[in-house]
TIMI-2910 file (N, C-alpha, C, CB; in pm, 1 decimal, decimal comma, always signed):
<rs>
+----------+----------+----------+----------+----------+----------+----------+----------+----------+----------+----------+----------+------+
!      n_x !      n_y !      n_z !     ca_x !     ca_y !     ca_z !      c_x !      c_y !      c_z !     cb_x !     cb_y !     cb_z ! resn !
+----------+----------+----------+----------+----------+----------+----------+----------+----------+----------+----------+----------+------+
!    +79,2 !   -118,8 !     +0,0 !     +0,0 !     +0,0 !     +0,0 !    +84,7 !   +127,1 !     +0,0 !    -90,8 !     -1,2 !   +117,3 !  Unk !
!   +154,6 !   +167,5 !    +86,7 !   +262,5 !   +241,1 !   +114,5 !   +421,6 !   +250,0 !     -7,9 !   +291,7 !   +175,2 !   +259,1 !  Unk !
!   +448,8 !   +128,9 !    -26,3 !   +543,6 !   +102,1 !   -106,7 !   +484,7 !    +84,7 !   -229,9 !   +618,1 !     +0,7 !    -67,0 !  Unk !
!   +546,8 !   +197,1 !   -327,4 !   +505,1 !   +202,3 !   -468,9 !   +622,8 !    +49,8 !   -532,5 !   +545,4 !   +400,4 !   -548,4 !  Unk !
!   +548,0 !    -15,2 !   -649,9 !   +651,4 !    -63,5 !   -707,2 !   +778,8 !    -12,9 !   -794,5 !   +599,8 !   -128,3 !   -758,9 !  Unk !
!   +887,6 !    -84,5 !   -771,6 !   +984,2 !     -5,3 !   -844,2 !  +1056,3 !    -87,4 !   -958,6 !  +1087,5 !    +50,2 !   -744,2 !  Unk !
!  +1074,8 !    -48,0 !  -1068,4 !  +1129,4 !    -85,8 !  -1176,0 !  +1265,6 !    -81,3 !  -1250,0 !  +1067,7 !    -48,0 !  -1228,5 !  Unk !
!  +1325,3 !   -173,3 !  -1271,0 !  +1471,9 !   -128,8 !  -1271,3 !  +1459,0 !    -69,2 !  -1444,8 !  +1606,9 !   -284,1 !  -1231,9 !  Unk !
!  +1567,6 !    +47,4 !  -1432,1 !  +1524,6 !   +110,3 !  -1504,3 !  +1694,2 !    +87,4 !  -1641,3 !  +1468,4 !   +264,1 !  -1414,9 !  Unk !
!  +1702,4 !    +87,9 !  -1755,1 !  +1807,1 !    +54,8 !  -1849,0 !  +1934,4 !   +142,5 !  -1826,4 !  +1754,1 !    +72,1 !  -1992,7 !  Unk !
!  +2072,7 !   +101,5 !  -1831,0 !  +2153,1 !   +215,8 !  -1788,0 !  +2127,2 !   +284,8 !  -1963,1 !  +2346,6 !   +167,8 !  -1718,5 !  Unk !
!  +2197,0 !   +430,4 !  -1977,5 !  +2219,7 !   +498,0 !  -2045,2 !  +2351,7 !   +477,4 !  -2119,6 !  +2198,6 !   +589,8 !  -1988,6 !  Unk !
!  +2329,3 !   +442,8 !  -2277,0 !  +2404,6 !   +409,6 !  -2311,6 !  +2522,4 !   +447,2 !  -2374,8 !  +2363,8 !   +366,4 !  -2336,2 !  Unk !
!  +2604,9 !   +538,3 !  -2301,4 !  +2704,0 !   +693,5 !  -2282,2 !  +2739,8 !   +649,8 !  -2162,8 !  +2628,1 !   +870,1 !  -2278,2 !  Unk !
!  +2761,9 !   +564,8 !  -2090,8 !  +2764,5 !   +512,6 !  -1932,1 !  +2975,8 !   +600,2 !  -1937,9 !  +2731,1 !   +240,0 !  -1904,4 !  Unk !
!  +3004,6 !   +543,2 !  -2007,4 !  +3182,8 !   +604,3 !  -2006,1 !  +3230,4 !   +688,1 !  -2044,8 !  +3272,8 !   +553,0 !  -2054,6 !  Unk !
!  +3171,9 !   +803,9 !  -2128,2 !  +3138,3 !   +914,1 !  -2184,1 !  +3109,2 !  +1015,2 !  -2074,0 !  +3031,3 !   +891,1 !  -2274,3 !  Unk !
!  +3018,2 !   +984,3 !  -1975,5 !  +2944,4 !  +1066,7 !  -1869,9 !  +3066,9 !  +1071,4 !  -1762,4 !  +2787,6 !   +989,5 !  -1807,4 !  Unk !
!  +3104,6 !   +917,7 !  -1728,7 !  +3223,3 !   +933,3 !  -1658,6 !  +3331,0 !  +1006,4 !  -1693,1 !  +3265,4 !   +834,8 !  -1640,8 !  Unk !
!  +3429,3 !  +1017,3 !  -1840,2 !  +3522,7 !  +1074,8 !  -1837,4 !  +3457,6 !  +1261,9 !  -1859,1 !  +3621,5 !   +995,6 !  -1947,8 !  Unk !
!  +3332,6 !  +1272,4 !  -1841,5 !  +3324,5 !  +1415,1 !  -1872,6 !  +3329,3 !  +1440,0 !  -1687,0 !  +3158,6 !  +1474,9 !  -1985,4 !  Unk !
!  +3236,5 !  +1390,5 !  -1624,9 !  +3282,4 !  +1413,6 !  -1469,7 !  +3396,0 !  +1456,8 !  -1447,1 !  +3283,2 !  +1306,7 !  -1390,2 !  Unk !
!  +3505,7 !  +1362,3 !  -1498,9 !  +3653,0 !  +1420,7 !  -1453,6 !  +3705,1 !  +1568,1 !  -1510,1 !  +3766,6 !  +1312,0 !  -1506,1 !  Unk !
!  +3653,9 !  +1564,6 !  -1574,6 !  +3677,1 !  +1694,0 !  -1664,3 !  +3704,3 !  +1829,8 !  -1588,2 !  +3547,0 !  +1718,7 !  -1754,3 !  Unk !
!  +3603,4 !  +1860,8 !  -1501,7 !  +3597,9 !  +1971,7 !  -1402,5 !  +3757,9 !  +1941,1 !  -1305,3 !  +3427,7 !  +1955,8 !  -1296,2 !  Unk !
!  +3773,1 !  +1836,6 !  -1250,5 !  +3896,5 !  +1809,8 !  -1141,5 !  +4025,7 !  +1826,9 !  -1246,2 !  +3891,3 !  +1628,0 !  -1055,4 !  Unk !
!  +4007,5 !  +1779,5 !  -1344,3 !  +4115,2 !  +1785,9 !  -1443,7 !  +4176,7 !  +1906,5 !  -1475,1 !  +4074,5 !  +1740,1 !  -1556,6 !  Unk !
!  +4067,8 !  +1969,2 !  -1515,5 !  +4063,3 !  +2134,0 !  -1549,2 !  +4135,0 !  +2250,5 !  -1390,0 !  +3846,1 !  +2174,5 !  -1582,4 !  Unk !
!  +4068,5 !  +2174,8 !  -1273,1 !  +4088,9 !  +2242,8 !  -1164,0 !  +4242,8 !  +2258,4 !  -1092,4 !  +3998,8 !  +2183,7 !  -1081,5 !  Unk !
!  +4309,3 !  +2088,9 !  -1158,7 !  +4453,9 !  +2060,5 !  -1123,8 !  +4550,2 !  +2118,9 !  -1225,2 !  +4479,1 !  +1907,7 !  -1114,4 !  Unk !
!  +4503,1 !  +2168,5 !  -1352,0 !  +4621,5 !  +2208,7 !  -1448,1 !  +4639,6 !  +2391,8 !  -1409,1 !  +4567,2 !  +2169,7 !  -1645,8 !  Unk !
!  +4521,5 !  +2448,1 !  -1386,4 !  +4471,8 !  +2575,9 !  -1321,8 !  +4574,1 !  +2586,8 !  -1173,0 !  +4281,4 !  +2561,0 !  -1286,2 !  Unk !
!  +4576,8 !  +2510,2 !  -1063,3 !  +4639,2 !  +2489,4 !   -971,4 !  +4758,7 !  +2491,9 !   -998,1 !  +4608,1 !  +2402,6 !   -920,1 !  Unk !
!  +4837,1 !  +2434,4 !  -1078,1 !  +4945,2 !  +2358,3 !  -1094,9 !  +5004,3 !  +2547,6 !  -1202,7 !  +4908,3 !  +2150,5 !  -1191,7 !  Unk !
!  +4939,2 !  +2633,9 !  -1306,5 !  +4977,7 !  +2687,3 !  -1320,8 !  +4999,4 !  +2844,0 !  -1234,2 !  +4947,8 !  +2654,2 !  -1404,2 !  Unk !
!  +4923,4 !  +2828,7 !  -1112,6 !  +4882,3 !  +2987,3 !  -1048,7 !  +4949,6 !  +2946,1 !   -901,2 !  +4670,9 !  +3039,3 !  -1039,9 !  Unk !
!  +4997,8 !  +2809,8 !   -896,1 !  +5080,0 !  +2800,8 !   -770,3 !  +5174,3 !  +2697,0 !   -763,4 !  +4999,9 !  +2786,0 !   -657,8 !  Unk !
!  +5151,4 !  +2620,6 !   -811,4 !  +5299,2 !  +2507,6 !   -814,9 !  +5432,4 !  +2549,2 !   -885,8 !  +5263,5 !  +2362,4 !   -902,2 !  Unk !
!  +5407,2 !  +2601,6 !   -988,9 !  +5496,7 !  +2604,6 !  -1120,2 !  +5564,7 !  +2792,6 !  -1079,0 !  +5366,1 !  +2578,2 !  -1314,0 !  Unk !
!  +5482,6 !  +2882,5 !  -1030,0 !  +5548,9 !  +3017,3 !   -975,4 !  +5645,6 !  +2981,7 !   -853,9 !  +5427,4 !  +3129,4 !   -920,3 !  Unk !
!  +5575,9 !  +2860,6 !   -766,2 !  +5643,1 !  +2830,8 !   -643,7 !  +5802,5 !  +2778,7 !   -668,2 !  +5553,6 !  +2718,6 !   -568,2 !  Unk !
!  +5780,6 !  +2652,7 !   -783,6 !  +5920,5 !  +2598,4 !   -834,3 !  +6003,9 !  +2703,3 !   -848,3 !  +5919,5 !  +2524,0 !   -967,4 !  Unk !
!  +5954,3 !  +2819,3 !   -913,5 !  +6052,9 !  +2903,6 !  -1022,4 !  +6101,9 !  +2978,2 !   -872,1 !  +5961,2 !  +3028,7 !  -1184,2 !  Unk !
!  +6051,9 !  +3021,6 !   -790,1 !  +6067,3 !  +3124,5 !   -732,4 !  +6209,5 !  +3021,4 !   -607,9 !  +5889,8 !  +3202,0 !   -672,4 !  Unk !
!  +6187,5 !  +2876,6 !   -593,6 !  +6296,5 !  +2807,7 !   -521,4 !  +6425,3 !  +2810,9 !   -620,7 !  +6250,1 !  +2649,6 !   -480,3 !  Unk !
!  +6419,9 !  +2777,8 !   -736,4 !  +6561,4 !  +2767,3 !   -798,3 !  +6597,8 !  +2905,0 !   -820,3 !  +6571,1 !  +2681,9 !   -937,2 !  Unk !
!  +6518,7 !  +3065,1 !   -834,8 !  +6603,3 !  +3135,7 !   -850,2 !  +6696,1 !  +3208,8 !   -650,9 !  +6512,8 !  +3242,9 !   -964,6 !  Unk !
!  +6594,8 !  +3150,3 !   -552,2 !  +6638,8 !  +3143,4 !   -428,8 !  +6804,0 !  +3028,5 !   -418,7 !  +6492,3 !  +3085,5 !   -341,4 !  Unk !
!  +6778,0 !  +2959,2 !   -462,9 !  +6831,9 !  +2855,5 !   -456,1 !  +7006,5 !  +2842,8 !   -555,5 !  +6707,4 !  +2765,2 !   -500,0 !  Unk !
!  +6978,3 !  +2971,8 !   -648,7 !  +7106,6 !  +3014,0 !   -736,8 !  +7117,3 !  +3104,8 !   -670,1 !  +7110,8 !  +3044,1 !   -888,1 !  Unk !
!  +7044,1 !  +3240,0 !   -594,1 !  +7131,6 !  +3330,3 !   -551,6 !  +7234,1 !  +3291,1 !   -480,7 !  +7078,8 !  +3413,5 !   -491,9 !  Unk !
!  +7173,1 !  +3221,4 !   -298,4 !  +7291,5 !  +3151,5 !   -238,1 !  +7362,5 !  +3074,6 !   -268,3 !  +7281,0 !  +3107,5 !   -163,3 !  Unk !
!  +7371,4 !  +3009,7 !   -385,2 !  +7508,3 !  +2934,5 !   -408,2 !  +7616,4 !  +3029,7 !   -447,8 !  +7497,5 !  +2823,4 !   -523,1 !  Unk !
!  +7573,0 !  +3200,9 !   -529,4 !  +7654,0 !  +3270,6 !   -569,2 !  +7674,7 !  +3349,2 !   -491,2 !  +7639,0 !  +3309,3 !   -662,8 !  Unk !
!  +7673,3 !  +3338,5 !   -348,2 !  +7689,3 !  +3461,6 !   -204,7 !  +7892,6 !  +3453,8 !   -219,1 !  +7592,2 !  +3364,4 !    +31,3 !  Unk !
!  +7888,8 !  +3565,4 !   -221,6 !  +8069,7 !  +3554,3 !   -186,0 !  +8055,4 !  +3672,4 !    -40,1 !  +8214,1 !  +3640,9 !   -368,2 !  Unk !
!  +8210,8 !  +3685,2 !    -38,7 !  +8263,2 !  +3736,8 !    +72,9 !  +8240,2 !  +3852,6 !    +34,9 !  +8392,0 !  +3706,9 !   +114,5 !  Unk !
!  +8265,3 !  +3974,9 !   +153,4 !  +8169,1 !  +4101,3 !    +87,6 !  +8053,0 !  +4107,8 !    +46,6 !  +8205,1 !  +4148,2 !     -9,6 !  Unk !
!  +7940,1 !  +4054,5 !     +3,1 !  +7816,6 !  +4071,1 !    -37,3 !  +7776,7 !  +4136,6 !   +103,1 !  +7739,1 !  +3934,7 !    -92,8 !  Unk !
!  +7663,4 !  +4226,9 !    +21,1 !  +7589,8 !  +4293,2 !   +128,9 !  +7436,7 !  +4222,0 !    +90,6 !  +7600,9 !  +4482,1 !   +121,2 !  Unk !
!  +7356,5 !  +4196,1 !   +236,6 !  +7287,1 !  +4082,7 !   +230,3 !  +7161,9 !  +4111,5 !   +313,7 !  +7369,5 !  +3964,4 !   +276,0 !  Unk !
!  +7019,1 !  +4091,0 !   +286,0 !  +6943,7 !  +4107,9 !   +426,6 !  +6881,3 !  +3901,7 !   +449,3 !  +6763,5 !  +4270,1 !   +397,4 !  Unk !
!  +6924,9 !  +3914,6 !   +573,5 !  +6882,9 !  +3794,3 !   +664,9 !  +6704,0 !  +3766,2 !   +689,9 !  +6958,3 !  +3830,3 !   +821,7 !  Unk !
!  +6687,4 !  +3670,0 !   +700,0 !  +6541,8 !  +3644,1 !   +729,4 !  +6516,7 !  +3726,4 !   +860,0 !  +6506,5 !  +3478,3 !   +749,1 !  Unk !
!  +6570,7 !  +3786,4 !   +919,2 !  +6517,9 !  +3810,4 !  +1032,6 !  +6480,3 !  +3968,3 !  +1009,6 !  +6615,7 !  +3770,6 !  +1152,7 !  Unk !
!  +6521,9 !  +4027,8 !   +903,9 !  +6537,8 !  +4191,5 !   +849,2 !  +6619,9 !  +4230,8 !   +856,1 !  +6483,3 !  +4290,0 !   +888,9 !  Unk !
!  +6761,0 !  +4162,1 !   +922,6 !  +6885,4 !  +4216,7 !   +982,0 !  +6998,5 !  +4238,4 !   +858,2 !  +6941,9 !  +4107,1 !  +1102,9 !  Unk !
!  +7015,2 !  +4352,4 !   +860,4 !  +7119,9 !  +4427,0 !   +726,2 !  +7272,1 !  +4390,2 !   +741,1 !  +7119,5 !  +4617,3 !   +730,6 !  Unk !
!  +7406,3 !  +4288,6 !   +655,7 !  +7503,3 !  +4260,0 !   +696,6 !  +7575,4 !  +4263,7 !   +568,8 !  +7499,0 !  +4152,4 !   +774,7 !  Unk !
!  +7688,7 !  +4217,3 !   +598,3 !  +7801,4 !  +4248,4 !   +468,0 !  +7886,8 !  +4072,4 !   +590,9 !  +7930,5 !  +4506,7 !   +458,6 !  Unk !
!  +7876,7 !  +3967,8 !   +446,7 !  +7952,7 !  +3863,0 !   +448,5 !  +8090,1 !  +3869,2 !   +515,0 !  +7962,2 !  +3828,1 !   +326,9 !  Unk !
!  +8144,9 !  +3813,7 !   +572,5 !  +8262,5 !  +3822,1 !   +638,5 !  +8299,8 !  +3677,6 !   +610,9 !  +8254,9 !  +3871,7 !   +791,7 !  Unk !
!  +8282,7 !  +3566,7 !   +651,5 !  +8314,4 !  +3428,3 !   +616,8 !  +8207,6 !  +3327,6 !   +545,5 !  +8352,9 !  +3369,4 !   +740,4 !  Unk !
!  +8257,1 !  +3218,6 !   +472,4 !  +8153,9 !  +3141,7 !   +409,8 !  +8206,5 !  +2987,9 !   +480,4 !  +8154,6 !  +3157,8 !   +220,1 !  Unk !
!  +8082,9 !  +2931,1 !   +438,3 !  +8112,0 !  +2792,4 !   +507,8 !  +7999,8 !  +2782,6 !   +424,2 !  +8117,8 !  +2750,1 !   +684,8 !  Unk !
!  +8035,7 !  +2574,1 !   +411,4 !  +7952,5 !  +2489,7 !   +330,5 !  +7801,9 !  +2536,2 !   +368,9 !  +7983,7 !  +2326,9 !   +360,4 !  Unk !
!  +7751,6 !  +2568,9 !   +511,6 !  +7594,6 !  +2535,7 !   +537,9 !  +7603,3 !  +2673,9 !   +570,8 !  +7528,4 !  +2410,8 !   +659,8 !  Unk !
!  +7682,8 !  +2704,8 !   +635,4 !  +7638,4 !  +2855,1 !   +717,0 !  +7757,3 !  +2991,9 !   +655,9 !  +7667,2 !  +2825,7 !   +935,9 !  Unk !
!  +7699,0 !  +3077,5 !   +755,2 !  +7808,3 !  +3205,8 !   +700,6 !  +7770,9 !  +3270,8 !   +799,4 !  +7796,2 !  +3294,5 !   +546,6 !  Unk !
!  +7912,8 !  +3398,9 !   +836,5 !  +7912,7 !  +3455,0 !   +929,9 !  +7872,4 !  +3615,7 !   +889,1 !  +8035,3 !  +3422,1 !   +991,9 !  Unk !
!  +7799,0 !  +3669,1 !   +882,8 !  +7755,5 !  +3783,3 !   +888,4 !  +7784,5 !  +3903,9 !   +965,1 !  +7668,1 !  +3762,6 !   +900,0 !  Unk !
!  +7837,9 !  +4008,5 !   +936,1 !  +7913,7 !  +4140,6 !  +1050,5 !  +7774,0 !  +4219,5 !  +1003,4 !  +8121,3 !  +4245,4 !   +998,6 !  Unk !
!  +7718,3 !  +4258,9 !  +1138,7 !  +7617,0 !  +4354,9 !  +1155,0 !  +7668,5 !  +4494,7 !  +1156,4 !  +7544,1 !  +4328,2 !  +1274,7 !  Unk !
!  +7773,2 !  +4478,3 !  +1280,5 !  +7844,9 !  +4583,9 !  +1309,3 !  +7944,4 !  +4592,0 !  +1283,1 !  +7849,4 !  +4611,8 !  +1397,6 !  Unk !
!  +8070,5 !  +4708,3 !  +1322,0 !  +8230,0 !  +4637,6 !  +1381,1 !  +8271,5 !  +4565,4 !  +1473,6 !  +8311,4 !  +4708,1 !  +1414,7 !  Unk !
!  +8252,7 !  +4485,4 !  +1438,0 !  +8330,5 !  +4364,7 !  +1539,6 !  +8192,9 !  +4239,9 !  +1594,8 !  +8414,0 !  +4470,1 !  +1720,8 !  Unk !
!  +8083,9 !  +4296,2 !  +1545,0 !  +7965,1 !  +4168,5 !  +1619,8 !  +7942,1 !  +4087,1 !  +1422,9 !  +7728,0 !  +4286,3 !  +1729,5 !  Unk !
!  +7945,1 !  +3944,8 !  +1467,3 !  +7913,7 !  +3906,7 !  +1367,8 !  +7793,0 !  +3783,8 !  +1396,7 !  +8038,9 !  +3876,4 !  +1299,9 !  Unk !
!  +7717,0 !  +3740,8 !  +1337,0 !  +7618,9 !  +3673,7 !  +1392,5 !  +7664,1 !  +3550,2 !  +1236,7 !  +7438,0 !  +3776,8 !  +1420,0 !  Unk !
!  +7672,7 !  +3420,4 !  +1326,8 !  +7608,8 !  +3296,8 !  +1217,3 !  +7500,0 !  +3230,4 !  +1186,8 !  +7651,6 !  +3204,5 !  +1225,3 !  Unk !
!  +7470,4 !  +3243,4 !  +1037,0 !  +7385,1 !  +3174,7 !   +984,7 !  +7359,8 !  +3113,2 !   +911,7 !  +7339,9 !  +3197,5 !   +973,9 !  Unk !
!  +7240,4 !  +3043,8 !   +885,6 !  +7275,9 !  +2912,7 !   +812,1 !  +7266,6 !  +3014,5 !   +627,4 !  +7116,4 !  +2741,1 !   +856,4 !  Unk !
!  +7307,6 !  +2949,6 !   +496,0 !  +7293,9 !  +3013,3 !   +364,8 !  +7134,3 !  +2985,7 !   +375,7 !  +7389,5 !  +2941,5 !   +222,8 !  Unk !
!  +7070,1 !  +2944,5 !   +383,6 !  +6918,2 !  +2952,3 !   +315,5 !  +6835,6 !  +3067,4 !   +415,1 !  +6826,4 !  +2773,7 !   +321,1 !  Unk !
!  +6893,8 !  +3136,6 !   +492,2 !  +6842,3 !  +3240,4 !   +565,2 !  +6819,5 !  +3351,8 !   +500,2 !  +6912,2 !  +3268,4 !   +661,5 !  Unk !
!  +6926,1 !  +3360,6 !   +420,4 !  +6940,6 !  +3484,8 !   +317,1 !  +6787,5 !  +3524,7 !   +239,7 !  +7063,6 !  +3435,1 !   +186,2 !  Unk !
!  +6773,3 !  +3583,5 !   +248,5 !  +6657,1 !  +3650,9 !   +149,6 !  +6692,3 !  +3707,3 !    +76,5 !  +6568,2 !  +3728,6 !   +185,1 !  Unk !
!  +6792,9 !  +3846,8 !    +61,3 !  +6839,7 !  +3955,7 !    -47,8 !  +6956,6 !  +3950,3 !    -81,7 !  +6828,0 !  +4085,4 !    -15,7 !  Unk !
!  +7004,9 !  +3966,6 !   -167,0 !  +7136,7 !  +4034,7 !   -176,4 !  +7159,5 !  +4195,1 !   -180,2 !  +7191,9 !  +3984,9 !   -293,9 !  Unk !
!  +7166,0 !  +4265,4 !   -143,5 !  +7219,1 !  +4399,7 !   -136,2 !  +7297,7 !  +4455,4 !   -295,3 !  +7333,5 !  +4393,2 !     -1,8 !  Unk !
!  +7236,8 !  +4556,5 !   -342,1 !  +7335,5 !  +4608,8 !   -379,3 !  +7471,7 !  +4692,3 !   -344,2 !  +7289,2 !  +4643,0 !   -425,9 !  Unk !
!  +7630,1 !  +4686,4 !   -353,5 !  +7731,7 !  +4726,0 !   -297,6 !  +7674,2 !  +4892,8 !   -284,2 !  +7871,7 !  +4684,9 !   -385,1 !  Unk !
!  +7745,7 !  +4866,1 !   -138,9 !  +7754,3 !  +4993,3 !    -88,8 !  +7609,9 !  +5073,1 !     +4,9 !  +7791,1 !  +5069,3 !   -222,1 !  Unk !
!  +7490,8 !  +4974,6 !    -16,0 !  +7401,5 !  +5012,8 !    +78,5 !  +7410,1 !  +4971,3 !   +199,8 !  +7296,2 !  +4989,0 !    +46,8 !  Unk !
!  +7431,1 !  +4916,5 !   +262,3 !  +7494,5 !  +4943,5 !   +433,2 !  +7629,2 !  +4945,7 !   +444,9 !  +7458,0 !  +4827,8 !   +544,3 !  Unk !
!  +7625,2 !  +5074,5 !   +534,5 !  +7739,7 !  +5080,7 !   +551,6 !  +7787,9 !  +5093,9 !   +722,9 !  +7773,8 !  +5186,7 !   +461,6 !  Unk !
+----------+----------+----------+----------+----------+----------+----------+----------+----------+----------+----------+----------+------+
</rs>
């Protein structure tokens, strides 16, 4: 009385067609992704990633922390940084954020 009968009804015969259009939207959503943040992100590590390998002695430099220095020693991981005369603080190379152009701190 309550329960209508139910009839199985034929699939549609586009059954794999419907599926690969579904994907379509996620597909579309990951190449979109991949160009407005993956691919700026890459670019923006290897040109980080060539400055500090080319840090020499003398470079004038700003530190992750905002702190303004001119290179004094290099080492494989780290480098010693002179803030002042005579205070030098160590840090590791991937701290670096800027390079300075010569002659702005002085």
């Amino acid at each position: 009385m309550f329960i209508s009968e139910a009839f199985a009804q034929t699939a549609a015969s586009g059954g794999t067609e419907s599926s690969l259009l579904s994907l379509l939207p996620l597909v579309l959503m990951f190449v979109v992704l991949y160009f407005i943040m993956i691919r700026p992100q890459m670019k923006r590590q290897k040109e980080h990633k060539a400055m500090v390998e080319a840090l020499a002695k003398g470079d004038e430099v700003v530190i992750s922390g905002g702190v303004l220095g001119r290179i004094a020693r290099l080492g494989d991981t780290t480098l010693h940084v002179e803030v002042a005369n005579g205070v030098e603080l160590q840090v590791q190379r991937s701290a670096v954020v800027q390079v300075l152009p010569k002659g702005s701190f002085k």
